[in-house]
Biopython code that builds the backbone (N, CA, C, O; Angstrom):
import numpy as np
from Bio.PDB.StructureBuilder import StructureBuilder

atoms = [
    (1, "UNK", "N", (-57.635, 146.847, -136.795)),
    (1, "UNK", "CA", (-58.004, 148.012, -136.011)),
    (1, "UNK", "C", (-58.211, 149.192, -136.956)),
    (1, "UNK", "O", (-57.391, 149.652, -137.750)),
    (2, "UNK", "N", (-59.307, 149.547, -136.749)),
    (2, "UNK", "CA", (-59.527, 150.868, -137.543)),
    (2, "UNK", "C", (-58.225, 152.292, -137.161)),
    (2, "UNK", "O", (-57.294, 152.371, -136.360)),
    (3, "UNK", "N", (-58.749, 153.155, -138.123)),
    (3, "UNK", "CA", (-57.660, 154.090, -138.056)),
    (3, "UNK", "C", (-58.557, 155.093, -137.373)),
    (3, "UNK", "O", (-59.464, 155.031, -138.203)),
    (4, "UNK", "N", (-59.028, 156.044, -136.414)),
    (4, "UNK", "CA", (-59.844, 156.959, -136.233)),
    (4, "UNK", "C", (-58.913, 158.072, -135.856)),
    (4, "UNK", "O", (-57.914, 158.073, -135.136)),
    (5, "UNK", "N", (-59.828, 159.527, -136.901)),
    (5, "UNK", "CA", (-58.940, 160.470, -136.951)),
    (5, "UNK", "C", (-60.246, 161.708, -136.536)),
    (5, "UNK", "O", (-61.412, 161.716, -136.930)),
    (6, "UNK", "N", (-59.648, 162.545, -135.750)),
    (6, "UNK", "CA", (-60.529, 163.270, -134.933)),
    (6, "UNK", "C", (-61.066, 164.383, -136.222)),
    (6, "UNK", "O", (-62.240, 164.752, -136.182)),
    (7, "UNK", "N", (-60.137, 164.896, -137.369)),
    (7, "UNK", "CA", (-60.069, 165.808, -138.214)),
    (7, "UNK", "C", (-60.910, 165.091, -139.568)),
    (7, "UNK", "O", (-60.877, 165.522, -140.721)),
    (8, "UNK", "N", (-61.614, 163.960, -139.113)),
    (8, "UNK", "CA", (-62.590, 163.457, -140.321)),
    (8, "UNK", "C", (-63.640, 163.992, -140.694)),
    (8, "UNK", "O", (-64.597, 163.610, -140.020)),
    (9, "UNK", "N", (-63.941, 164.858, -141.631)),
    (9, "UNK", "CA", (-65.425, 165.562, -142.001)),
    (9, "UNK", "C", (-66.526, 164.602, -142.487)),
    (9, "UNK", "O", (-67.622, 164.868, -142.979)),
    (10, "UNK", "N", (-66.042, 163.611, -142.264)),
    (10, "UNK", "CA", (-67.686, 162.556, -142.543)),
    (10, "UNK", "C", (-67.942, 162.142, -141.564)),
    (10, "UNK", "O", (-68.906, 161.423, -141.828)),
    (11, "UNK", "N", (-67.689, 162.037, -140.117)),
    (11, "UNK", "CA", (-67.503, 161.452, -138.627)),
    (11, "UNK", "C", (-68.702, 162.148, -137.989)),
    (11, "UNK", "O", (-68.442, 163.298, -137.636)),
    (12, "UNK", "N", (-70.205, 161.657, -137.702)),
    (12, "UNK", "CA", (-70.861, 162.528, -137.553)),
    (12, "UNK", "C", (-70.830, 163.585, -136.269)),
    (12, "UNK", "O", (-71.377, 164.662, -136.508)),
    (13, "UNK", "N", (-70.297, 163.432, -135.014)),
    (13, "UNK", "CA", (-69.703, 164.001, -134.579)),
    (13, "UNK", "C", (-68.163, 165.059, -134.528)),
    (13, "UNK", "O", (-67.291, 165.189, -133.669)),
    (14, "UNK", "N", (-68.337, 165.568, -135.644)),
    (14, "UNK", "CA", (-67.594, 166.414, -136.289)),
    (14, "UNK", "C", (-67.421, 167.596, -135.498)),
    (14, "UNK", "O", (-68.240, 168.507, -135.373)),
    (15, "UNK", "N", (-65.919, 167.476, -134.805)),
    (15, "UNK", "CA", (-65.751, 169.170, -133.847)),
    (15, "UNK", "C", (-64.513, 169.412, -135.135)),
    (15, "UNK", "O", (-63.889, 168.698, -135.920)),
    (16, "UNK", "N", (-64.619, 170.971, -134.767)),
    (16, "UNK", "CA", (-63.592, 171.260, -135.971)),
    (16, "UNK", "C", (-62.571, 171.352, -134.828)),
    (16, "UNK", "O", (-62.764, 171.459, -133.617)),
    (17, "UNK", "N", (-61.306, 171.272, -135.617)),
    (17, "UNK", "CA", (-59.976, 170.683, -135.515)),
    (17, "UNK", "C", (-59.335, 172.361, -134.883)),
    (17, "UNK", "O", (-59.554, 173.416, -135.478)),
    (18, "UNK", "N", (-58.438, 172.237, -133.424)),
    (18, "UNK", "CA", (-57.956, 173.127, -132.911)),
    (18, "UNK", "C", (-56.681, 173.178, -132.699)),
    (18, "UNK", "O", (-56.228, 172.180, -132.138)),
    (19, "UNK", "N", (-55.730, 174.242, -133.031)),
    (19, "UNK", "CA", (-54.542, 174.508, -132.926)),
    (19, "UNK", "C", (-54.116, 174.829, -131.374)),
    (19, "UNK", "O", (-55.011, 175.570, -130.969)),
    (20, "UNK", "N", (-53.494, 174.692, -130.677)),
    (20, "UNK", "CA", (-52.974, 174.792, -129.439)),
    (20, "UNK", "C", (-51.157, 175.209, -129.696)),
    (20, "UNK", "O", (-50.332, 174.563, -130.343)),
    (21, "UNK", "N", (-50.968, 176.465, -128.954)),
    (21, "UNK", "CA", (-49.716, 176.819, -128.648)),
    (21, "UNK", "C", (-49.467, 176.404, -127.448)),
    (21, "UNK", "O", (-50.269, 176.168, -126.544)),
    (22, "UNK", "N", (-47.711, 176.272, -127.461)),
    (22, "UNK", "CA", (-47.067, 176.645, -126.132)),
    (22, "UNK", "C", (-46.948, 177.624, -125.566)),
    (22, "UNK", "O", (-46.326, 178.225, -126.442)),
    (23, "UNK", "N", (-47.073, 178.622, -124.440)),
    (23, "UNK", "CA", (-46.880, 180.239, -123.872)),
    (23, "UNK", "C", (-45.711, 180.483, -124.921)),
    (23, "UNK", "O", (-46.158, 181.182, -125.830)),
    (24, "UNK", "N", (-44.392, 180.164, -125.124)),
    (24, "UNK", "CA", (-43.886, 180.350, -126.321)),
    (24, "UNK", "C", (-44.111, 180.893, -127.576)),
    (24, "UNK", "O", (-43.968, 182.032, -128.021)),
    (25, "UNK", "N", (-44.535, 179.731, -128.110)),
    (25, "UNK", "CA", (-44.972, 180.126, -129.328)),
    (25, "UNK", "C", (-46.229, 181.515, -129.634)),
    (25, "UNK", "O", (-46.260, 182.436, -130.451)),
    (26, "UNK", "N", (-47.301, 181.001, -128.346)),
    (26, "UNK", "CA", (-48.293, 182.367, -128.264)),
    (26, "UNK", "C", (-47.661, 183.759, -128.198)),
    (26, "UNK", "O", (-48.209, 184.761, -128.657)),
    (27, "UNK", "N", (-46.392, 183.749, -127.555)),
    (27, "UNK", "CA", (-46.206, 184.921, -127.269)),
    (27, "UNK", "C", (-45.099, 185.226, -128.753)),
    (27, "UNK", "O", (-44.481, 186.289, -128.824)),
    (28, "UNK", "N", (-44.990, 184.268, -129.736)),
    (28, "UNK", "CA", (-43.976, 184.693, -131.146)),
    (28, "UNK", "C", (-45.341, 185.121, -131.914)),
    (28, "UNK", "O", (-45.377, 186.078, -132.688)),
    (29, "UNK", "N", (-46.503, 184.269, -131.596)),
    (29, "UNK", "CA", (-47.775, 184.886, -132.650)),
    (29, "UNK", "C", (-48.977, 186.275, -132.003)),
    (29, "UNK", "O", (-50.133, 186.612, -132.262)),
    (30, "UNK", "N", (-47.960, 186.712, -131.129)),
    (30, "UNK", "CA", (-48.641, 187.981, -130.230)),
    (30, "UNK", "C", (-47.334, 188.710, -129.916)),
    (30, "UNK", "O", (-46.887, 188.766, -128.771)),
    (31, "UNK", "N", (-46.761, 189.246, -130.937)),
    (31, "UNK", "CA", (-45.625, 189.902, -130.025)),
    (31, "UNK", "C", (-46.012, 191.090, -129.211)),
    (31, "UNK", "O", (-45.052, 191.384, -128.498)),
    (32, "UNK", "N", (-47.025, 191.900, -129.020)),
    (32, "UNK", "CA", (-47.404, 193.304, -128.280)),
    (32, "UNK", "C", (-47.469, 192.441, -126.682)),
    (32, "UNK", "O", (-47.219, 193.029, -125.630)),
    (33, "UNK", "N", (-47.803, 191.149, -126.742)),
    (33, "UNK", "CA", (-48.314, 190.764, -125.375)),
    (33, "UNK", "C", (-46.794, 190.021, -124.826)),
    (33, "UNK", "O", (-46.048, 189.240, -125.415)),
    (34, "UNK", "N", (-46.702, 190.641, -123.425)),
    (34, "UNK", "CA", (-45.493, 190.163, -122.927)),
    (34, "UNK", "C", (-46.014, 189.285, -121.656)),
    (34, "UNK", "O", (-47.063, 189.267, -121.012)),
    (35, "UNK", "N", (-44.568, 188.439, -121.588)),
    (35, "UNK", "CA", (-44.450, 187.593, -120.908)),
    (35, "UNK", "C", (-45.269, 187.254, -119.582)),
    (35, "UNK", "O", (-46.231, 186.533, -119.316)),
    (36, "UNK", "N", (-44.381, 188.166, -118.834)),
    (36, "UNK", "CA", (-45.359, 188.302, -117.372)),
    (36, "UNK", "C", (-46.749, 188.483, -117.415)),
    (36, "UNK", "O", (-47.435, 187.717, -116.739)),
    (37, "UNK", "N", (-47.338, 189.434, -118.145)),
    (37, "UNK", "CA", (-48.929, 189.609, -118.719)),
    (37, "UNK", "C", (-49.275, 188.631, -118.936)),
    (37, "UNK", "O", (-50.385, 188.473, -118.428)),
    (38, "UNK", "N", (-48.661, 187.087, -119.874)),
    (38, "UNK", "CA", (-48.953, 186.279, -120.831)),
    (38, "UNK", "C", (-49.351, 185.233, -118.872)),
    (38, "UNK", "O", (-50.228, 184.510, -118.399)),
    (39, "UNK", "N", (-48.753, 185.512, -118.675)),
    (39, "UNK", "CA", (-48.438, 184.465, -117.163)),
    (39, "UNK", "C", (-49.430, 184.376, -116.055)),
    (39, "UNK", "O", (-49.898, 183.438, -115.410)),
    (40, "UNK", "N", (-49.628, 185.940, -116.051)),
    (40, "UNK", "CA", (-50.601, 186.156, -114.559)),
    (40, "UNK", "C", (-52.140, 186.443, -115.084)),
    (40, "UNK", "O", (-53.153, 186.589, -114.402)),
    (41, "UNK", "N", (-51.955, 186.482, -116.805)),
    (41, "UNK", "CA", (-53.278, 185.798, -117.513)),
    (41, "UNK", "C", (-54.347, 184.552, -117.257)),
    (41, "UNK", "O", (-55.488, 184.218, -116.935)),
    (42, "UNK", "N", (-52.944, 184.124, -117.694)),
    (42, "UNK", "CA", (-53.098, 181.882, -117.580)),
    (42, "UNK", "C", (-53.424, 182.035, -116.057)),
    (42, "UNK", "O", (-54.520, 182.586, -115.950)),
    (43, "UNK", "N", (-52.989, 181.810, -115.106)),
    (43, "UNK", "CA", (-53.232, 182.125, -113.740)),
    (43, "UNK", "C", (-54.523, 182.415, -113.258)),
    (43, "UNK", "O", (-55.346, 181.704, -112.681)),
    (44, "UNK", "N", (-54.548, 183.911, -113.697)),
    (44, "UNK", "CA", (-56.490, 183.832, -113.522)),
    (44, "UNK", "C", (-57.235, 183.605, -114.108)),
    (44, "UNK", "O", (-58.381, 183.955, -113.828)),
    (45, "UNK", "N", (-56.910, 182.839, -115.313)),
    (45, "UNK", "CA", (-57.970, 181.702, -116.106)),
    (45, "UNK", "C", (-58.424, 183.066, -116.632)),
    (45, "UNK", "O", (-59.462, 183.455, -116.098)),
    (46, "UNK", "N", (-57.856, 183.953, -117.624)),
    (46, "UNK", "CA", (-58.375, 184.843, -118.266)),
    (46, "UNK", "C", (-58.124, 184.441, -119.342)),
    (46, "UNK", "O", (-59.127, 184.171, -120.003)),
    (47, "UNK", "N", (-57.142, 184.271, -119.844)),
    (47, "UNK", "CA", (-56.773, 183.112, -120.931)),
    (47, "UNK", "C", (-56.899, 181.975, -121.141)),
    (47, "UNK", "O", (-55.933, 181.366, -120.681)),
    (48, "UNK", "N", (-57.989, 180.993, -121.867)),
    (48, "UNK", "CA", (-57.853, 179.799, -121.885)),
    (48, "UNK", "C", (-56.923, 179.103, -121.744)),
    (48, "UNK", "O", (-55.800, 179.551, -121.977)),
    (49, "UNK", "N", (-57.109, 177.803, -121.320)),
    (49, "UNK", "CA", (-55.808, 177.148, -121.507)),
    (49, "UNK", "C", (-56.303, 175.793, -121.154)),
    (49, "UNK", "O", (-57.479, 175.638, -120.823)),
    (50, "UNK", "N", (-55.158, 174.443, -121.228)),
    (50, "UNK", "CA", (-55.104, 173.670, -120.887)),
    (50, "UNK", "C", (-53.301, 173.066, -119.696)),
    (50, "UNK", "O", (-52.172, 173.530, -119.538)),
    (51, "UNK", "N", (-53.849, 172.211, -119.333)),
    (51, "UNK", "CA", (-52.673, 171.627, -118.799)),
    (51, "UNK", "C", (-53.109, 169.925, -118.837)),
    (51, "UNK", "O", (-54.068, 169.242, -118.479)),
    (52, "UNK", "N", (-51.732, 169.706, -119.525)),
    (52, "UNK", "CA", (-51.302, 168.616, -119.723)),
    (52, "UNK", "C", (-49.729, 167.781, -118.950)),
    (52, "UNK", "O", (-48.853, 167.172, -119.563)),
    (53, "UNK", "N", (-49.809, 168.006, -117.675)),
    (53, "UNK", "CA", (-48.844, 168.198, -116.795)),
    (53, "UNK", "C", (-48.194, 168.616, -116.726)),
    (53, "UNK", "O", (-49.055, 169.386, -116.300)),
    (54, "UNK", "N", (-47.375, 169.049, -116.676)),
    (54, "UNK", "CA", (-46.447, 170.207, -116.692)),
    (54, "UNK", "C", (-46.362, 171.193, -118.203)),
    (54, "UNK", "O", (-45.425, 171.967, -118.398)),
    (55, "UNK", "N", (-47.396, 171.021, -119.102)),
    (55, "UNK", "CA", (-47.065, 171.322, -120.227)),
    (55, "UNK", "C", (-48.639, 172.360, -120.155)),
    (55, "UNK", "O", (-49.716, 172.066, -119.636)),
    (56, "UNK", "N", (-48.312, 173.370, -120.742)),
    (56, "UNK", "CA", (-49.336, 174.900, -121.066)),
    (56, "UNK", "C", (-49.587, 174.571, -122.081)),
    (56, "UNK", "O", (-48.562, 174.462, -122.754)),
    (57, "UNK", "N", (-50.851, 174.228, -122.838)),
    (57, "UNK", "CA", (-51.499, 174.857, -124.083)),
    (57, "UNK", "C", (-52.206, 175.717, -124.056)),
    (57, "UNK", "O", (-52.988, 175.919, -123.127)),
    (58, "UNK", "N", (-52.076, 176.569, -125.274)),
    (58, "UNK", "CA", (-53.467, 177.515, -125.073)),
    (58, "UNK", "C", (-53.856, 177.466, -126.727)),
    (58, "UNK", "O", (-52.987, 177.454, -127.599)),
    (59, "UNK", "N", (-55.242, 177.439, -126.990)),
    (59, "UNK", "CA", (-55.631, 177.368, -128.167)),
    (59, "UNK", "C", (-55.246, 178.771, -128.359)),
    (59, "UNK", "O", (-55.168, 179.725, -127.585)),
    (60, "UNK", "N", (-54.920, 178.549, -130.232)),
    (60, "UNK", "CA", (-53.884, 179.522, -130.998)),
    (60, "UNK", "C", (-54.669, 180.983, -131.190)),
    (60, "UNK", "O", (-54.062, 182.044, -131.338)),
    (61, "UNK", "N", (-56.369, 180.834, -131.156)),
    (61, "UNK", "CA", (-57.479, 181.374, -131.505)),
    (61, "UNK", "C", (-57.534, 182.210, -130.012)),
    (61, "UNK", "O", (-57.690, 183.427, -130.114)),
    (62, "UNK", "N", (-57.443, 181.770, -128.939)),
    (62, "UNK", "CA", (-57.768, 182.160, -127.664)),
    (62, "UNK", "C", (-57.979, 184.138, -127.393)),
    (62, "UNK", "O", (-58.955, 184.566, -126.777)),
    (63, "UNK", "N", (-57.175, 184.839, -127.823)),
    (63, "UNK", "CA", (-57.153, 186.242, -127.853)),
    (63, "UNK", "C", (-58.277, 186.532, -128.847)),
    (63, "UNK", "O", (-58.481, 187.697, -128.507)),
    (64, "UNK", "N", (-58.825, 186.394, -129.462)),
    (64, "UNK", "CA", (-59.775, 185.984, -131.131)),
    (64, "UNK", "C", (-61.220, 186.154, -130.116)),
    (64, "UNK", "O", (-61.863, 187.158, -129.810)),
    (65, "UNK", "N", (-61.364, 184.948, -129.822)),
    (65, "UNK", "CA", (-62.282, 184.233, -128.765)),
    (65, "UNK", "C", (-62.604, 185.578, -127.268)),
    (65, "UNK", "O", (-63.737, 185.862, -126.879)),
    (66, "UNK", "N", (-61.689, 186.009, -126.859)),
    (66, "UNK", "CA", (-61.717, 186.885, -125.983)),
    (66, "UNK", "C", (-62.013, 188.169, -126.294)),
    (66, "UNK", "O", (-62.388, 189.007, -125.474)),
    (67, "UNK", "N", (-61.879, 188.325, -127.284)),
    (67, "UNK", "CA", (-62.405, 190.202, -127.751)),
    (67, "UNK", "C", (-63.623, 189.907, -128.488)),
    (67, "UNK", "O", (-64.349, 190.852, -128.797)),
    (68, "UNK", "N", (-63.926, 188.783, -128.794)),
    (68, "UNK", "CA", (-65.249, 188.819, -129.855)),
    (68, "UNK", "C", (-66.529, 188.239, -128.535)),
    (68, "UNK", "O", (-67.755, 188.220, -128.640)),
    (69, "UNK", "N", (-65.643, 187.814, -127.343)),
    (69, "UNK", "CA", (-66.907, 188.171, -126.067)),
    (69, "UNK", "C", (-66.856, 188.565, -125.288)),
    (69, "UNK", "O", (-66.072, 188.518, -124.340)),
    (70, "UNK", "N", (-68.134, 189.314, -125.619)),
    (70, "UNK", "CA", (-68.669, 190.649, -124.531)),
    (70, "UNK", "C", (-68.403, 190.733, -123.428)),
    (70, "UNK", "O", (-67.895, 189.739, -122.908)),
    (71, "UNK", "N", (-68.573, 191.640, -122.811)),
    (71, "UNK", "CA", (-68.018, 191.857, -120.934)),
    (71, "UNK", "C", (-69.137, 192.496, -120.480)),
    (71, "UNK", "O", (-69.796, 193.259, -121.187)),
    (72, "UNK", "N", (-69.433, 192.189, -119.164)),
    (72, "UNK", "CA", (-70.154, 193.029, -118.328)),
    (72, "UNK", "C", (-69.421, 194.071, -117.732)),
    (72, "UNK", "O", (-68.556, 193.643, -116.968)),
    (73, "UNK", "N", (-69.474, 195.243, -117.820)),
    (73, "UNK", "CA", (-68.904, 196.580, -117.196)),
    (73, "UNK", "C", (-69.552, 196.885, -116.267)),
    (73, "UNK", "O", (-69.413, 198.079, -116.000)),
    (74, "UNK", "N", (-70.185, 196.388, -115.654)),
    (74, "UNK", "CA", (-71.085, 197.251, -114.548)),
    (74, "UNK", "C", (-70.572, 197.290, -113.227)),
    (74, "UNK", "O", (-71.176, 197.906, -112.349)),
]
sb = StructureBuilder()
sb.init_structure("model")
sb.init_model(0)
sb.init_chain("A")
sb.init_seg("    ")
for serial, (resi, resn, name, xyz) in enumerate(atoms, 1):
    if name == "N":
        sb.init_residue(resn, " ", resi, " ")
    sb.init_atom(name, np.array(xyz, "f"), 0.0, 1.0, " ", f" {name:<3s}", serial, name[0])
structure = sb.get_structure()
């Protein structure tokens, strides 16, 4: 059985490789952003995220990703 590794740069389908926090950890690598904020974020899908059943990821990049796109103000 082959070994297949998603983080292979010769794989021609090459996605680059993503870090995912727990609300935890996001909120030790964001300390200005608090909890409840961090919560009713995820909630309205303002914050990316995933769920993996009972388990929150959110890619580590996600706040990054959110200020570098634009908004409609109107």
């Amino acid at each position: 059985m082959s070994d297949l590794r998603f983080d292979d740069p010769t794989r021609s389908n090459h996605q680059p490789q993503r870090d995912f926090l727990t609300p935890r950890q996001f909120l030790q690598a964001h300390p200005g952003l608090r909890r409840t904020k961090l919560y009713e974020d995820l909630k309205a899908s303002r914050i990316p995220h995933v769920r993996l059943g009972r388990k929150l990821l959110i890619p580590a990049d996600a706040l990054d990703r959110m200020i570098a796109v634009p908004t409609d103000h109107t």
